[in-house]
DRENFI-995867 format. One record per residue (C-alpha): residue number from 1; residue in one letter; x, y, z. Coordinates in Angstrom, 2 decimals, always signed. Layout:
! residues N
(NUM,'A',(X,Y,Z))
...
***
This chain:
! residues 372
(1,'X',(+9.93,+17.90,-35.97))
(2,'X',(+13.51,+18.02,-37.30))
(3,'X',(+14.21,+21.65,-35.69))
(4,'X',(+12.64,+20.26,-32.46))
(5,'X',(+15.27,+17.71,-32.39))
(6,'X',(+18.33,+19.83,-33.53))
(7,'X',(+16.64,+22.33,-30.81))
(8,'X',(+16.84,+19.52,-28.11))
(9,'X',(+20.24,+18.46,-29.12))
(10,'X',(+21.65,+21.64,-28.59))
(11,'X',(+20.17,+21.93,-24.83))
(12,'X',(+21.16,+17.94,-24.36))
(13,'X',(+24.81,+18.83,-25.40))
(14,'X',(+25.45,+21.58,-23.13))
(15,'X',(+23.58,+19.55,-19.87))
(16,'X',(+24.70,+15.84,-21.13))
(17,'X',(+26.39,+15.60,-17.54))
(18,'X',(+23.51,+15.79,-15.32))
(19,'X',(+20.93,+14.09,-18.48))
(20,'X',(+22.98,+10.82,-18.59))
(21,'X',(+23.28,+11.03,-14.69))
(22,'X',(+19.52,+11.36,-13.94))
(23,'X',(+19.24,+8.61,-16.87))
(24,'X',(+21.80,+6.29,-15.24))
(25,'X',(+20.51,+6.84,-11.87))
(26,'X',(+18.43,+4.23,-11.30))
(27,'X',(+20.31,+1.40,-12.55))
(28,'X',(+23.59,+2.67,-10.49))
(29,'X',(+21.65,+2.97,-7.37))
(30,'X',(+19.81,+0.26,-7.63))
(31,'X',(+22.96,-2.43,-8.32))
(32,'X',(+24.86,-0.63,-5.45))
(33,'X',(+22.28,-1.46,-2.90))
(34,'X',(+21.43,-4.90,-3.88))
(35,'X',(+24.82,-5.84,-3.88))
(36,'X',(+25.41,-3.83,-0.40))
(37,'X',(+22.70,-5.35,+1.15))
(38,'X',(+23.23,-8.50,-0.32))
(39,'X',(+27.09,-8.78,+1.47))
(40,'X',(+25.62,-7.38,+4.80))
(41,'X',(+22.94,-9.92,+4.71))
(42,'X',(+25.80,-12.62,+3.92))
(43,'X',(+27.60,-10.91,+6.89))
(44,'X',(+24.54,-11.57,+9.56))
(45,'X',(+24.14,-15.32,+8.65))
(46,'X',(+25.58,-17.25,+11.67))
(47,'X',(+28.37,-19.46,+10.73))
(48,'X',(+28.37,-23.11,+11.02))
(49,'X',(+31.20,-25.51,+10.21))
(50,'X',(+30.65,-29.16,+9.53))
(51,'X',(+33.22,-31.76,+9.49))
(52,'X',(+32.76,-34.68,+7.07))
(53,'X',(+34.34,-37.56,+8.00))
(54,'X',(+32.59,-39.95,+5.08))
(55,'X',(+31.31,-38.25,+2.05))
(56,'X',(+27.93,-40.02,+1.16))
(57,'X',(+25.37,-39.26,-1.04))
(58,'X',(+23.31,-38.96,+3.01))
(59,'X',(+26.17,-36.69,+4.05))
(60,'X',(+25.97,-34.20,+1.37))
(61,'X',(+22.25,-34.14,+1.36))
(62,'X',(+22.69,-33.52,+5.19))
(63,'X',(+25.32,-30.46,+4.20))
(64,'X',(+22.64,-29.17,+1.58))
(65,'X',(+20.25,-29.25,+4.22))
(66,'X',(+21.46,-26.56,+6.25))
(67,'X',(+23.45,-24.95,+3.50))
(68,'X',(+19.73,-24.21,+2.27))
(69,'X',(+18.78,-22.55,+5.76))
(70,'X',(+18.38,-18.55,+5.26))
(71,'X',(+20.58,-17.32,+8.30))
(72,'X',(+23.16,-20.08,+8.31))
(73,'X',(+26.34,-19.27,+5.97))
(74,'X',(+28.53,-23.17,+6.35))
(75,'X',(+31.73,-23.72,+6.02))
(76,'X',(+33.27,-27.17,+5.42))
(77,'X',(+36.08,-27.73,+7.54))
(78,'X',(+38.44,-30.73,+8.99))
(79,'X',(+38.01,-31.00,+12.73))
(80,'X',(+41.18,-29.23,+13.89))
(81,'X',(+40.46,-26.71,+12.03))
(82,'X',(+36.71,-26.25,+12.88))
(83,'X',(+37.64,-26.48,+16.83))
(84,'X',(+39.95,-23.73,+16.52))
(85,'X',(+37.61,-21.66,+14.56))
(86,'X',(+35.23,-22.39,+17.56))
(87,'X',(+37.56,-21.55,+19.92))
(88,'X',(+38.43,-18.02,+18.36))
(89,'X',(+34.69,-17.36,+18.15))
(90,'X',(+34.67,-17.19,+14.38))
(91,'X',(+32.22,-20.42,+14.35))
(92,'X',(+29.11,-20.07,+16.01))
(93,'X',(+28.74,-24.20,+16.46))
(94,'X',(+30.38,-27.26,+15.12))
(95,'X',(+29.15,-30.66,+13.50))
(96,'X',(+31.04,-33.97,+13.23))
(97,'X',(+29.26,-36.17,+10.49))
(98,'X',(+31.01,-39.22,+11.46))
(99,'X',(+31.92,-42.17,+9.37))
(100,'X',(+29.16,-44.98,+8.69))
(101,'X',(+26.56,-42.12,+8.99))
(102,'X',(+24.92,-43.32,+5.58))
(103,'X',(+25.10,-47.32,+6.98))
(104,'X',(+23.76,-45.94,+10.41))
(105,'X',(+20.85,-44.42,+8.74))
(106,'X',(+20.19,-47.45,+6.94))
(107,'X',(+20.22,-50.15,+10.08))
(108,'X',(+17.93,-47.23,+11.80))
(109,'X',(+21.19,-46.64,+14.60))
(110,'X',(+20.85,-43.62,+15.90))
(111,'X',(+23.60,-43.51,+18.08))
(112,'X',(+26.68,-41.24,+17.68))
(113,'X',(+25.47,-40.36,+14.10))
(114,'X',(+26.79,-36.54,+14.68))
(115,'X',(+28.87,-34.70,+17.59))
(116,'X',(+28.53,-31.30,+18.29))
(117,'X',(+30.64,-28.43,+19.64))
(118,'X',(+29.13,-25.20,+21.22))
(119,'X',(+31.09,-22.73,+22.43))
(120,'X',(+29.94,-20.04,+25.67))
(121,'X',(+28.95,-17.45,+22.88))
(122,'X',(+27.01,-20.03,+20.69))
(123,'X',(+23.57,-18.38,+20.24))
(124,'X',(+22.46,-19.88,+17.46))
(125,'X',(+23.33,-23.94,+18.19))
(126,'X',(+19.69,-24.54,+19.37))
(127,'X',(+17.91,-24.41,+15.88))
(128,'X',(+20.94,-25.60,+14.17))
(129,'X',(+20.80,-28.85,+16.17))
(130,'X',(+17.00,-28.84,+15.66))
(131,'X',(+17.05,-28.80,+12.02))
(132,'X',(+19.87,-31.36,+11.97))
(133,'X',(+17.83,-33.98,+14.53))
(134,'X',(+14.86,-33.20,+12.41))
(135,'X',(+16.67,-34.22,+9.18))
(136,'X',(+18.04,-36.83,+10.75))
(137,'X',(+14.42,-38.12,+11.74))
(138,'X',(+13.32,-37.85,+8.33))
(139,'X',(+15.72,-40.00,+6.67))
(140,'X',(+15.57,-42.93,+9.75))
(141,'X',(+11.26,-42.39,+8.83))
(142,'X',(+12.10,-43.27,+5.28))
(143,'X',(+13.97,-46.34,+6.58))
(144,'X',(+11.28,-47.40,+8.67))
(145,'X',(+9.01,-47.31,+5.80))
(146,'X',(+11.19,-49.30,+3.74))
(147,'X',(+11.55,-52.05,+5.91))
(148,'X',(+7.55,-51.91,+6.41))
(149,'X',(+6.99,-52.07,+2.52))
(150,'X',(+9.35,-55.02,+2.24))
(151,'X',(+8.06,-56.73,+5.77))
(152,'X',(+4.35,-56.21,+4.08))
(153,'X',(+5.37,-57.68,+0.69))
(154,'X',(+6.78,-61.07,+2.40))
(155,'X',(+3.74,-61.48,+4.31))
(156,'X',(+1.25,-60.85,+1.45))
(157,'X',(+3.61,-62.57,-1.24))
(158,'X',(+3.73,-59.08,-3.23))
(159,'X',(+5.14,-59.38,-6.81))
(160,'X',(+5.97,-55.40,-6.73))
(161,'X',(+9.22,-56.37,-5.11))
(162,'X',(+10.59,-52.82,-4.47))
(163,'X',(+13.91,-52.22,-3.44))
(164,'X',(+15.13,-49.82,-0.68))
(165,'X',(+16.33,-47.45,-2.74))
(166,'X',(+13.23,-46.94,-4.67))
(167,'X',(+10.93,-46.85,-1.74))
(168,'X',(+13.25,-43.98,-0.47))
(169,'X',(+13.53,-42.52,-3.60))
(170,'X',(+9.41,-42.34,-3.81))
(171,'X',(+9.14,-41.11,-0.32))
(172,'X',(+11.15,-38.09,-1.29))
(173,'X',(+9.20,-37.72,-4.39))
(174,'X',(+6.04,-37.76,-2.96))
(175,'X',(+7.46,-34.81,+0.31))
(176,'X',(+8.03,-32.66,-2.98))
(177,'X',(+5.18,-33.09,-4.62))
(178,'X',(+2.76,-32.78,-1.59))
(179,'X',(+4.85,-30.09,-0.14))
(180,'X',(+4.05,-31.77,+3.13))
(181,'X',(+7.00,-29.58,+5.48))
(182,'X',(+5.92,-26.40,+4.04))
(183,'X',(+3.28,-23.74,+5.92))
(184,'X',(+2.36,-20.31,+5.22))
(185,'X',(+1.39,-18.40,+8.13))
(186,'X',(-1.03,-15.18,+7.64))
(187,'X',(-2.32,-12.82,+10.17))
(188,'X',(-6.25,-12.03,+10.12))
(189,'X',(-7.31,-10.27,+6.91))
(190,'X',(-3.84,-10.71,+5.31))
(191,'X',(-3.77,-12.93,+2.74))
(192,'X',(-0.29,-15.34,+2.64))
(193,'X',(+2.40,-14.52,+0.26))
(194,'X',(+5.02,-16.77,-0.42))
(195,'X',(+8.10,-15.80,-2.51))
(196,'X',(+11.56,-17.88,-3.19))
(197,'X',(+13.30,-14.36,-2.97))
(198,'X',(+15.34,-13.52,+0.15))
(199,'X',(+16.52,-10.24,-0.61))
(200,'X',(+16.51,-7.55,+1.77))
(201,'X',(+14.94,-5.31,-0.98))
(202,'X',(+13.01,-5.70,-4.21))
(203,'X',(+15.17,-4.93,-6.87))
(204,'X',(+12.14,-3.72,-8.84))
(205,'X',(+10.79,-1.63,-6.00))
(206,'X',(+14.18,-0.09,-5.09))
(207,'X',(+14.24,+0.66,-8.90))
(208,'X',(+10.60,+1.86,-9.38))
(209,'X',(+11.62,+5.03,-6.63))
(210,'X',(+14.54,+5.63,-8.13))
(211,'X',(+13.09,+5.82,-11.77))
(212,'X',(+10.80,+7.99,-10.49))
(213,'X',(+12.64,+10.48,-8.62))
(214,'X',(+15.06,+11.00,-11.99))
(215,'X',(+12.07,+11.11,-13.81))
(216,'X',(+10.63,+13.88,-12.11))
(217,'X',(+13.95,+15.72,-11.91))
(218,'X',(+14.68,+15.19,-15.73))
(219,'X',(+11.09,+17.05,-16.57))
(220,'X',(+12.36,+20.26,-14.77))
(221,'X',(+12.93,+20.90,-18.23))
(222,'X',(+9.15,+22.02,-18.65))
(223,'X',(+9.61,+24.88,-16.20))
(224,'X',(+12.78,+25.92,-18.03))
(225,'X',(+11.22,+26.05,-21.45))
(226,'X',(+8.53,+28.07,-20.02))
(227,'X',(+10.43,+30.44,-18.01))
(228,'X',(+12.50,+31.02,-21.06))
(229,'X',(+11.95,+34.42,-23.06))
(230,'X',(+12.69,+32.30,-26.47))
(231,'X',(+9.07,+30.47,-26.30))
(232,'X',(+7.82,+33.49,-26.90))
(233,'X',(+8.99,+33.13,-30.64))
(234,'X',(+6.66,+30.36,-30.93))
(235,'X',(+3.41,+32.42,-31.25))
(236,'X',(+5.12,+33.86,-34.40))
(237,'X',(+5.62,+30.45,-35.71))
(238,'X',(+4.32,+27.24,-37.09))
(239,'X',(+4.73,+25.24,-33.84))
(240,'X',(+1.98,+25.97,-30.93))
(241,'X',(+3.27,+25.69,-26.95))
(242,'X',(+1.64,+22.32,-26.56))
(243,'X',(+2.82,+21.04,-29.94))
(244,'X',(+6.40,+21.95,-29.01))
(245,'X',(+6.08,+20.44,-25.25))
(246,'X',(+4.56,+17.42,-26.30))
(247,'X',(+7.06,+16.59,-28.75))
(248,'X',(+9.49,+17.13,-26.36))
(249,'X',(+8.09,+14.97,-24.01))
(250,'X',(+8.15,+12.32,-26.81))
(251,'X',(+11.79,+13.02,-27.04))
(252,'X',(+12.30,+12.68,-23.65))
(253,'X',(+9.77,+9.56,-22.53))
(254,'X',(+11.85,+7.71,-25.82))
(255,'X',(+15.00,+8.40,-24.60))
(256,'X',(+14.01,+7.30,-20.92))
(257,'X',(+12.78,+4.24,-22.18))
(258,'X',(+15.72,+2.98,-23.83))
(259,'X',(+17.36,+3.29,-20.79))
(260,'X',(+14.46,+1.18,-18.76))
(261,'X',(+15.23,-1.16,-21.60))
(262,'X',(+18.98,-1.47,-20.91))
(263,'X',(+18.04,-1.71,-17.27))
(264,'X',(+15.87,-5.04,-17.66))
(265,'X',(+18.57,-6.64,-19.79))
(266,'X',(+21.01,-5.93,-16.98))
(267,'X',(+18.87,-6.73,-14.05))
(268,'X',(+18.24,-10.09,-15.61))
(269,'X',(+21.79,-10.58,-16.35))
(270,'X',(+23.23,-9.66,-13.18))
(271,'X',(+20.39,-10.76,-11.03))
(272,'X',(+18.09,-13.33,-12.97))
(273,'X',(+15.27,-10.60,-12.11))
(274,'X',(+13.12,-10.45,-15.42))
(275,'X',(+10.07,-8.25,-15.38))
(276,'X',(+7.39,-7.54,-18.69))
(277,'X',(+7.71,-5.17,-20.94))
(278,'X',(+4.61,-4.04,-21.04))
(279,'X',(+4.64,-3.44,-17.35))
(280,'X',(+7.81,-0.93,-17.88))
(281,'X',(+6.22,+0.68,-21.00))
(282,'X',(+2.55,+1.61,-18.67))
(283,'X',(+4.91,+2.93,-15.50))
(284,'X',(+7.34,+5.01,-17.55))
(285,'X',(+4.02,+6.57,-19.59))
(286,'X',(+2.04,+7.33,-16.48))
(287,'X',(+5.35,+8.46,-14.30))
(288,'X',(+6.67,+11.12,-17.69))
(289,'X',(+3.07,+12.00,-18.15))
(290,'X',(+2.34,+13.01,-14.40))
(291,'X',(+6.00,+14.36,-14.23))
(292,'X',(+5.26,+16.49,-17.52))
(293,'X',(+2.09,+17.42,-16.22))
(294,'X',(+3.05,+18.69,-12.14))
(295,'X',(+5.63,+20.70,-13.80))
(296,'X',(+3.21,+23.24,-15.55))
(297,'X',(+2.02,+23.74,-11.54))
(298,'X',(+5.20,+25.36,-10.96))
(299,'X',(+7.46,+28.46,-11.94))
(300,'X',(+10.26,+27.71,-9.46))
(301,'X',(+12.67,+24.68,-9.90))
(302,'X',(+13.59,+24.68,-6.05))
(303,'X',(+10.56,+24.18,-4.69))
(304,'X',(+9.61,+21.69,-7.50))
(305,'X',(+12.63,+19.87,-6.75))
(306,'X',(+11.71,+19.96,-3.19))
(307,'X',(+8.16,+18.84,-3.84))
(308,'X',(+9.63,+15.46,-5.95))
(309,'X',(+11.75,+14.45,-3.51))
(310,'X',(+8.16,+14.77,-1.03))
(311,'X',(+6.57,+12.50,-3.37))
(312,'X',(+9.10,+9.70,-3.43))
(313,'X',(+9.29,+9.86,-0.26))
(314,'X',(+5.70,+9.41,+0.14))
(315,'X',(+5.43,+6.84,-2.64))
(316,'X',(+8.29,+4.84,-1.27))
(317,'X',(+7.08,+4.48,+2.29))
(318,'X',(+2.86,+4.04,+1.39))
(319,'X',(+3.56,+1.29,-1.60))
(320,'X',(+5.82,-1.03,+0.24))
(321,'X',(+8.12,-1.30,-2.57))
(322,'X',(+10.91,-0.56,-0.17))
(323,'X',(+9.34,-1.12,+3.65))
(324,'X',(+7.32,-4.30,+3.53))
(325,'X',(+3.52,-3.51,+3.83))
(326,'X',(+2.99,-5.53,+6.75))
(327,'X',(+5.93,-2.75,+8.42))
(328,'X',(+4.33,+0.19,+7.71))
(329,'X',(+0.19,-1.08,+7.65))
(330,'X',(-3.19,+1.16,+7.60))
(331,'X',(-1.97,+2.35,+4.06))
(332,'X',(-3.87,-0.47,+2.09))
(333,'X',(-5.92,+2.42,+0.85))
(334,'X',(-2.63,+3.61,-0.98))
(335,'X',(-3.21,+0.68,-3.91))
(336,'X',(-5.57,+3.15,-5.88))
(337,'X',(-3.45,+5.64,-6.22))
(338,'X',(+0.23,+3.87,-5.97))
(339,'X',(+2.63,+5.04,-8.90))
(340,'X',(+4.03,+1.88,-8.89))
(341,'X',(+0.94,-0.70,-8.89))
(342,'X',(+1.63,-0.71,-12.69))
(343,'X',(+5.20,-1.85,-12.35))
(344,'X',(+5.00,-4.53,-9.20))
(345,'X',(+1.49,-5.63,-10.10))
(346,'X',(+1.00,-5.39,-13.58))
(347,'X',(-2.54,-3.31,-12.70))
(348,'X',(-2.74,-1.43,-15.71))
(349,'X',(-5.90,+0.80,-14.61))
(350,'X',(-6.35,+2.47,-11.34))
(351,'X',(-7.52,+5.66,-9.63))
(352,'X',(-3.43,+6.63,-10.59))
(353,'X',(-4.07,+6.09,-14.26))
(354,'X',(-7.60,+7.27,-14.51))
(355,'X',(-6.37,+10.54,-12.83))
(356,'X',(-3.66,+10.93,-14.85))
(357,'X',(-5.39,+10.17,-18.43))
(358,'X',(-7.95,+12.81,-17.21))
(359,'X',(-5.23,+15.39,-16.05))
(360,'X',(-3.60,+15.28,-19.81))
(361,'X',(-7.15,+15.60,-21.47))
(362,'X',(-8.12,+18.35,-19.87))
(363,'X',(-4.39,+20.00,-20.50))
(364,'X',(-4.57,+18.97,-23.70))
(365,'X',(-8.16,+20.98,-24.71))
(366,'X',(-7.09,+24.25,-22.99))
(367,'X',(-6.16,+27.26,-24.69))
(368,'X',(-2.81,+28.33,-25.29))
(369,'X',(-2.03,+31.77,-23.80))
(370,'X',(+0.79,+34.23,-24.59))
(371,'X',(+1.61,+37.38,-22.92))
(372,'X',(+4.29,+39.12,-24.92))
***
């Protein structure tokens, strides 16, 4: 084992430019496109300013309202400043919250709560004004019901004796808990899915491809080793060819692994993404050991290279970890044998794994041959 490793250091030493590269790969590549598609997506959100002429508890919970809406980005303005914004066409609409909005609510007034500004380019004003009216509905509703609880404790002499504030309070407490606003919408044989993350991509997906594409590169090593005239030497020593390849392929999958390691740390830390470890230990196995294992099909690194890049390609498009499913469809079929079920699913065994495990036996029980 110890000459293994000095043996390994010595070819690490002299290619530590492209090894750390292909090591670092996914993690670079990964972080640059979420945070590239993360400032174009913050580039497409319309903007919306909104003018707050009282600052309320009901005006900011207005303002978090549509700060919370997935293609608005807002901007709090005063009103000369808004209306010039408009008028340059860097606002898409304006809203006035005017003073008293928070009393108006209260005495159910609906009049003059909010004024709005469009401009002859305003696209987007429609569902803005929607949501806002809808809000706005909401909270008079919780009014309503207020004065109804109190209106129904006079007349039956009620010792609850709640006060506004606690009827509204409940009213908003019950909306959460029932999730009563909320609807998932599925097509016919496609089960709903309903995720809190509005990312353009998956961070673990985008990573997933990229792992293993470098994976696959990094294991060109195989058809080096056996190209080279020095394993040869083996048949005169201790060491058989599959003893020597498969502890380099420990050497290799350990080193990987650290990296996937440093990779979850950072992922969590830069994006709160957090992912098992258990699920990153079964894809790195399966993707080394079906790297390791393609090699020995080939004697040329060019058209293995080639042939990786094929197979990401393929395994991107058919496992939706880039292209939602629901984009690409028909490929549902693509489960059983998707690289990367262990990594977004947490399936440990499927046709991928089985095929795999059964792959390395039979490699494992063949005869070593030598031609000298």
């Amino acid at each position: 084992m110890k000459q293994i490793i000095t043996t390994r250091l010595m070819h690490w030493k002299k290619q530590w430019v492209s090894l750390v590269f292909w090591l670092l790969f996914p993690l670079l590549a990964t972080i640059c496109i979420t945070l590239i598609a993360a400032a174009l997506q913050d580039d497409t959100n319309v903007p919306v300013g909104v003018v707050l002429e009282e600052d309320t508890d009901a005006s900011r919970e207005l303002v978090e309202e549509v700060r919370r809406a997935p293609f608005i980005r807002l901007k709090l303005l005063n009103q000369d400043e808004a209306l010039y914004e408009l008028e340059k066409h860097e606002l898409d609409s304006v809203f006035v919250i005017h003073e008293g909005f928070k009393e108006n609510i209260q005495e159910d007034n609906r009049n003059k709560l909010i004024t709005s500004y469009q401009s002859d380019l305003s696209f987007a004003y429609q569902p803005v004004k929607e949501m806002i009216i809808s809000y706005v509905q909401q909270e008079t509703g919780r009014v309503k019901a207020a004065f109804t609880v109190n209106q129904l404790e006079q007349e039956y002499n009620s010792q609850a004796n709640w006060t506004f504030e606690e009827i509204v309070a409940k009213s908003k407490e019950i909306q959460k808990n029932e999730n009563l606003l909320n609807t998932d919408f599925s097509f016919p044989e496609s089960p709903a899915e309903t995720t809190q993350n509005t990312r353009l991509f998956s961070i673990w997906g985008l990573w997933g491809v990229f792992n293993l594409l470098s994976t696959w590169l990094l294991f060109d090593w195989v058809i080096k080793e056996k190209r080279s005239k020095a394993i040869l030497r083996l048949a005169f020593t201790r060491f058989s060819l599959k003893a020597y390849l498969i502890q380099n392929f420990l050497h290799y999958f350990i080193l990987i692994l650290l990296t996937d390691l440093l990779s979850a740390v950072i992922f969590y830390w830069m994006f709160g993404e957090w992912i098992s470890i258990a699920n990153i230990l079964i894809y790195r196995f399966f993707a080394a050991a079906a790297a390791f294992l393609v090699a020995h099909l080939f004697s040329n690194t060019f058209v293995y290279y080639t042939s990786a890049f094929a197979f990401v390609l393929i395994v991107s498009i058919g496992s939706g970890a880039i292209l939602p499913a629901s984009f690409i469809g028909g490929l549902a079929w693509f489960d059983l044998i998707n690289p990367l079920a262990p990594l977004l699913s947490g399936e440990y065994i499927s046709l991928w794994t089985v095929l795999i495990t059964i792959f390395a036996f039979l490699w494992i029980i063949r005869k070593d041959r030598y031609h000298a």
